[in-house]
N, C-alpha and C positions, 0 to 999 in steps of 0.2 A: 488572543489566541495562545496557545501551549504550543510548544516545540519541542519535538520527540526526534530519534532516530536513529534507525534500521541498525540492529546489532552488528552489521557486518563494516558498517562505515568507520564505526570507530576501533572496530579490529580488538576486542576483547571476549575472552569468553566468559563462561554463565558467573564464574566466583570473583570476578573483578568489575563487571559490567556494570551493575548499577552503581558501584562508588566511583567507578572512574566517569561513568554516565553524570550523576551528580557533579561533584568536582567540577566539570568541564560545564555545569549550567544548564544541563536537558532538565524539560518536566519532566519525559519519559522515554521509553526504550521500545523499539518494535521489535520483540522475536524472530530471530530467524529458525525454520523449522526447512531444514533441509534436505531433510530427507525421512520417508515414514518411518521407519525401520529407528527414529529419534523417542517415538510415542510407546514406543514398546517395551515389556519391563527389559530392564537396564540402559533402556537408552535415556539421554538426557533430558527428556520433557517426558520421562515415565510417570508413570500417577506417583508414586511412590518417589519420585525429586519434587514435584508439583509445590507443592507445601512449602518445601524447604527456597524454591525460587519466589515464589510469591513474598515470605518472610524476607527474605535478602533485598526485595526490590522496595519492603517498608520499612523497614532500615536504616537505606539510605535515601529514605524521602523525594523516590523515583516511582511513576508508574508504567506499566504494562499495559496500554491502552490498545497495542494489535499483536499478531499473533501473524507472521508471514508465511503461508505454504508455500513455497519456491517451487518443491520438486513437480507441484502439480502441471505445469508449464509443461512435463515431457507428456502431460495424458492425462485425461480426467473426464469428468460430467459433458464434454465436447463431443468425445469421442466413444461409438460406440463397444471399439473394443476395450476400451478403458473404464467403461460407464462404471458398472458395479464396483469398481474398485475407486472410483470419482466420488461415488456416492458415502460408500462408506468411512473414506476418508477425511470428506468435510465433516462425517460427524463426527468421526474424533476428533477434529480441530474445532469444533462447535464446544467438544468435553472438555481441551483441554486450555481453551481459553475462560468457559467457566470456572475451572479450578484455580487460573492463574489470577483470576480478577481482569483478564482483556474483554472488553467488551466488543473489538472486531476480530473476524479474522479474514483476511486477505488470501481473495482467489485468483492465481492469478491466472490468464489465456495468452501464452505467446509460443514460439516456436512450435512443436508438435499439435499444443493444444489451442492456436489460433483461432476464436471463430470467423469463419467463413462458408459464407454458401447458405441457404436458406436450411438445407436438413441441417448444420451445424448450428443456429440461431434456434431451431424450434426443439432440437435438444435441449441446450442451453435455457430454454424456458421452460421447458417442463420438467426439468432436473432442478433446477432453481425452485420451482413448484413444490417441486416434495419436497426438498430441504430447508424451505421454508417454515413450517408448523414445529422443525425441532428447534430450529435459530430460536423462532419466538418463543418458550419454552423455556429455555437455558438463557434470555435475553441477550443473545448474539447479534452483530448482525454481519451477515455477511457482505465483504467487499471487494467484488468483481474489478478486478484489471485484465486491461486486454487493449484490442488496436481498432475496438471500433467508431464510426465518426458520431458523435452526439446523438446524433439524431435516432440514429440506431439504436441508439443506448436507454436513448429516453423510451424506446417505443417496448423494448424486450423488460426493463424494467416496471413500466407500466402495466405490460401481461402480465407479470410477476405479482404485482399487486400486494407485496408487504410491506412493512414498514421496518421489517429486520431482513430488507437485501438491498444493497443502493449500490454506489459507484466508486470505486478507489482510484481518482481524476491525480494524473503524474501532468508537471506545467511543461515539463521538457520532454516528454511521450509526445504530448499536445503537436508542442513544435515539429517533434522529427516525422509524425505523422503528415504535416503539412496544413495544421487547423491554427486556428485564431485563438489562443487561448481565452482571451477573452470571451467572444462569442460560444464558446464552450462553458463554461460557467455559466453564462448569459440560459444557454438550450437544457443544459441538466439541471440548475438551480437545485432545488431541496435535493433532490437524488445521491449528492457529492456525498457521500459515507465518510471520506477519508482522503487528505490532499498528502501526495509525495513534492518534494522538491527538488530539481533538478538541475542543471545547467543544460544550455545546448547552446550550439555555436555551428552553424552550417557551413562554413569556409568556401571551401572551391567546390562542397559534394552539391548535389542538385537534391532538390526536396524530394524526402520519404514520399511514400504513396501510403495511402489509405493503410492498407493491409503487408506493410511491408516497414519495419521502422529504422532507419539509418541512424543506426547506435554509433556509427563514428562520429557525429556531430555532438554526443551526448555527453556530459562533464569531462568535453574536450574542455573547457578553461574552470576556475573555480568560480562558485558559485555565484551571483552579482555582478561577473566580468564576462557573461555572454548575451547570447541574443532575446534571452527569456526576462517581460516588460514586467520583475516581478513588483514592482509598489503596486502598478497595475492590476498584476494577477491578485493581492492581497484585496485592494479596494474593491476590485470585482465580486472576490469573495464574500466579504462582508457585506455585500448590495444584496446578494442571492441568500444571506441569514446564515450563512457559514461562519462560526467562528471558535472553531476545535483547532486539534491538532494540526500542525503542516510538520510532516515526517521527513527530516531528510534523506535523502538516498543520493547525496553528491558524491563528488570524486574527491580521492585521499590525497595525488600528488606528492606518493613518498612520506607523506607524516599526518597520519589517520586520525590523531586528534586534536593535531593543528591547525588543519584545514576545516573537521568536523567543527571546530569552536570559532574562526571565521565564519563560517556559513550562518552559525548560531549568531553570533554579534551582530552578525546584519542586518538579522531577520528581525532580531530584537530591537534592534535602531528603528526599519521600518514599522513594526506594530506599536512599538513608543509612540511613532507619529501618529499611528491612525487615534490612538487614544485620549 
């Protein structure tokens, strides 16, 4: 497996990012794209910086393997006052992970853009429908996060029916949802697009609900020091044929790439073993 992760963990921006990314031991680095208004000329993932990021990230012998839409989470392809504006967004992140050499890019459903309810699921499928035939095209794929239970995920994915839209599975989402990560891996199998890593640690809170995730439980401890069974979660992965990237997304605890390069050592120890 590769170990990449989320620009925001290690707290650097675009001109230092992949040497300090290197340095510190990642294959690769997930983009953070935070807001649209970044894709636009002058902003920092404008077509016209594109080039010049892609060359920085070969350089220093780091890849770009996704491409994070964050802001999508206030509205998107869920919703229909956002739809148009959902749609036309993924495909500039469809453009500008092609130009970057990312081969994913990460949708993601929380807060405003949570699916729930059946009209927000048959949106969600038929928006995914159209945007599907450009993913394939530009050889993208798109990777749907959100808060739904497996099963659901398998069944909207399966409507969807391509092989450039599958699932961005978070192990500590899993938890504060209230799921078995395990048995999660186990129901989506090939589906998994894209694993994040997490910590979670439930304490005194009482278990997330399905559609509702108790982010206080979530890299409340560092990484390996909570309640997420990760050798498990690894070996499960590689049962189901998974064996890309697992992207960090833990907690900094005051010193962003000190903790980022714990989490990395760990991980590293465990796929040593599995090897």
């Amino acid at each position: 497996m590769k170990i990449g992760t989320l620009q925001n963990v290690i707290e650097q921006p675009l001109d230092s990012l992949f040497t300090t990314a290197s340095q510190l031991g990642f294959d690769g680095v997930e983009l953070d794209w935070s807001d649209p208004d970044w894709a636009r000329p002058g902003g920092r993932l404008a077509p016209d910086n594109r080039p010049t990021i892609r060359r920085a990230a070969a350089e220093a012998g780091v890849e770009i393997p996704s491409v994070a839409a964050h802001f999508l989470s206030r509205g998107g392809i869920t919703l229909e006052e956002t739809e148009a504006f959902g749609l036309e967004i993924v495909r500039t992140g469809i453009r500008i992970c092609a130009d970057l050499g990312a081969r994913y890019l990460l949708v993601p459903f929380f807060a405003a853009a949570e699916i729930k309810g059946i009209s927000t699921v048959s949106r969600l499928v038929k928006n995914l429908q159209q945007l599907a035939p450009d993913a394939e095209v530009a050889g993208i794929v798109l990777a749907i996060e959100h808060t739904m239970p497996a099963e659901l995920t398998a069944e909207v994915l399966d409507n969807v029916s391509s092989p450039n839209v599958g699932n961005y599975w978070d192990m500590g989402n899993s938890m504060a949802l209230g799921a078995d990560p395990l048995e999660e891996i186990a129901h989506l199998g090939p589906r998994i697009a894209r694993v994040h890593a997490k910590e979670y640690h439930q304490g005194s809170d009482p278990p997330g609900s399905r559609y509702a995730l108790h982010f206080d439980g979530l890299n409340r401890r560092p990484f390996g020091q909570g309640d997420v069974p990760v050798p498990a979660v690894l070996d499960a992965l590689l049962q189901v044929g998974y064996d890309d990237y697992i992207v960090l997304e833990t907690g900094k605890f005051d010193d962003p790439a000190g903790s980022a390069q714990a989490a990395l050592n760990y991980l590293r120890t465990l796929t040593a073993a599995q090897s």
